[in-house]
C-alpha positions as CSV (number, residue, x, y, z in Angstrom):
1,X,113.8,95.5,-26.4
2,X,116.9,96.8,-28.3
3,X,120.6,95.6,-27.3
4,X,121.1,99.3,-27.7
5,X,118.8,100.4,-24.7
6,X,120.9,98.5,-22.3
7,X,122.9,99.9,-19.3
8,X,125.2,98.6,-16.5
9,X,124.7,100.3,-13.0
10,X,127.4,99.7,-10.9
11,X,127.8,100.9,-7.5
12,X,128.3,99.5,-4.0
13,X,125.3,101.4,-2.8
14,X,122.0,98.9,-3.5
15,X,119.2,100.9,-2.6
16,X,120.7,103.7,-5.3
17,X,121.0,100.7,-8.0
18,X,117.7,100.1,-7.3
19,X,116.2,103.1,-7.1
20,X,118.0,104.2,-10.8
21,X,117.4,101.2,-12.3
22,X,113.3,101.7,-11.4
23,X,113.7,105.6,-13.0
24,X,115.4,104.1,-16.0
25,X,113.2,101.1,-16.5
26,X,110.4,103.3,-16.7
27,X,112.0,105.2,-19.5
28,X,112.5,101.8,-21.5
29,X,115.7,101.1,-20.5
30,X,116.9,97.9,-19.8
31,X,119.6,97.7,-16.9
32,X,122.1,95.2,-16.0
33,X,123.1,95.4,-11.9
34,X,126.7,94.9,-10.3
35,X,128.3,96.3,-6.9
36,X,131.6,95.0,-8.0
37,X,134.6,95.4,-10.3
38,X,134.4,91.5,-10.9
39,X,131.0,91.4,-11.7
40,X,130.9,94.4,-13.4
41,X,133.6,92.9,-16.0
42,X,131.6,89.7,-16.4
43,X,128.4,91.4,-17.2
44,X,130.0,93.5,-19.5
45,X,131.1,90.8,-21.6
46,X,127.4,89.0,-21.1
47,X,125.0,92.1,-21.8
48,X,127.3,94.2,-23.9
49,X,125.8,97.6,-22.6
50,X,126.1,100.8,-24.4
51,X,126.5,103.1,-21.5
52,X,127.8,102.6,-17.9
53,X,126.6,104.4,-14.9
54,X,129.7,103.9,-12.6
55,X,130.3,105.4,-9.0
56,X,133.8,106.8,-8.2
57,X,134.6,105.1,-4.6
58,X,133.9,101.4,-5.2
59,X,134.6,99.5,-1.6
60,X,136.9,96.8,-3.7
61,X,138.1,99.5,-5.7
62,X,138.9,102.2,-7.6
63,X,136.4,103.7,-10.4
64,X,138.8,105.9,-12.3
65,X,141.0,103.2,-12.3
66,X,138.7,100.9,-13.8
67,X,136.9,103.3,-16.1
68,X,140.8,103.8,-17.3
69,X,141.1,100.0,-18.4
70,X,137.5,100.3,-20.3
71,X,138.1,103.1,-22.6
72,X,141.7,102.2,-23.1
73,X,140.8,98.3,-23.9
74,X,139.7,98.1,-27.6
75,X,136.7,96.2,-26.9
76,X,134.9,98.5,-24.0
77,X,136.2,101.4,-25.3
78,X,133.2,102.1,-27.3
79,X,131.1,102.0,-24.5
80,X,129.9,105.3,-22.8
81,X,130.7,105.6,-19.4
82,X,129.0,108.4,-16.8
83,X,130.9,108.8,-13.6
84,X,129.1,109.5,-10.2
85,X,130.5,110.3,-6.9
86,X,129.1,112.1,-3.8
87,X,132.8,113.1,-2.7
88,X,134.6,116.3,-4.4
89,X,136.4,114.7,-7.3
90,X,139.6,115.9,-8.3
91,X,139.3,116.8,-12.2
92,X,142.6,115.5,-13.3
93,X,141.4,112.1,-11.4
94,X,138.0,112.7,-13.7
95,X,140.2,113.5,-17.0
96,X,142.3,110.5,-16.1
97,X,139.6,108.0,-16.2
98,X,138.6,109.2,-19.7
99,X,134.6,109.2,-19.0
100,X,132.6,111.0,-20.9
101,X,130.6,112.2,-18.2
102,X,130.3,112.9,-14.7
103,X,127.1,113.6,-12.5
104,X,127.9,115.5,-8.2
105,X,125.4,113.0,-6.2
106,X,122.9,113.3,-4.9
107,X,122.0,114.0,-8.9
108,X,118.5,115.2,-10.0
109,X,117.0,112.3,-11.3
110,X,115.4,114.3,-14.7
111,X,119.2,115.6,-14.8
112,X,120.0,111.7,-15.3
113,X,117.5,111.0,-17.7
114,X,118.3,113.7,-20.1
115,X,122.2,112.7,-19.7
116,X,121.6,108.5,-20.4
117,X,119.5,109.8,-23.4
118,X,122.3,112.4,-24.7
119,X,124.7,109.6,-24.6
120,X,122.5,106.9,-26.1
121,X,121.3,109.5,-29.1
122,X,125.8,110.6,-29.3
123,X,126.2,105.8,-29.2
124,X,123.8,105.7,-32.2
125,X,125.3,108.6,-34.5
126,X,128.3,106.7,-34.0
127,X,127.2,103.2,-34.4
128,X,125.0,104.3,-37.7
């Protein structure tokens, strides 16, 4: 499989890693799992993923803070990051983290599809 197919789930919420990581497996995807900050930083430097799927409340942290640090370190800024939440998120919170996307859960799941693959097509224009 392609380094470029690979994503990082990360959310607190298991069953939902799970249950996204089946959908996008099945689309031949490979996916990397963490329900931390921590481990999300250490897999990130590991798998070197092209696109993160991030939730918002993290229970050992803050999402927008994080997704901050990524796009505003020169070596994770590259990587695409979509934000998901299942709380009413403040848009200048959304604008401060500097994703490029954001998906209202619960999210239709061929909603999610079509977004990874937008991202993944916008990653390999740019990496071409």
């Amino acid at each position: 499989m392609c380094s470029l197919q690979k994503i990082l789930l990360l959310d607190d919420n298991r069953d939902l890693l799970q249950i996204v990581q089946i959908i996008l497996k099945g689309q031949g995807y490979e996916t990397v799992l963490a329900s931390s900050i921590e481990e999300a930083m250490l897999k990130i430097k590991v798998h070197k993923p092209v696109l993160i799927l991030m939730d918002v409340c993290l229970s050992e942290g803050d999402g927008y803070t994080f997704c901050n640090q990524l796009k505003n370190d020169p070596e994770t800024g590259h990587i695409r990051v979509i934000m998901m939440s299942g709380e009413d998120c403040n848009q200048k919170m959304i604008a401060y983290a500097n994703a490029d996307d954001f998906m209202q859960k619960p999210f239709d799941y061929n909603d999610l599809v079509t977004r990874v693959q937008q991202h993944f097509s916008y990653a390999q224009k740019i990496s071409a």
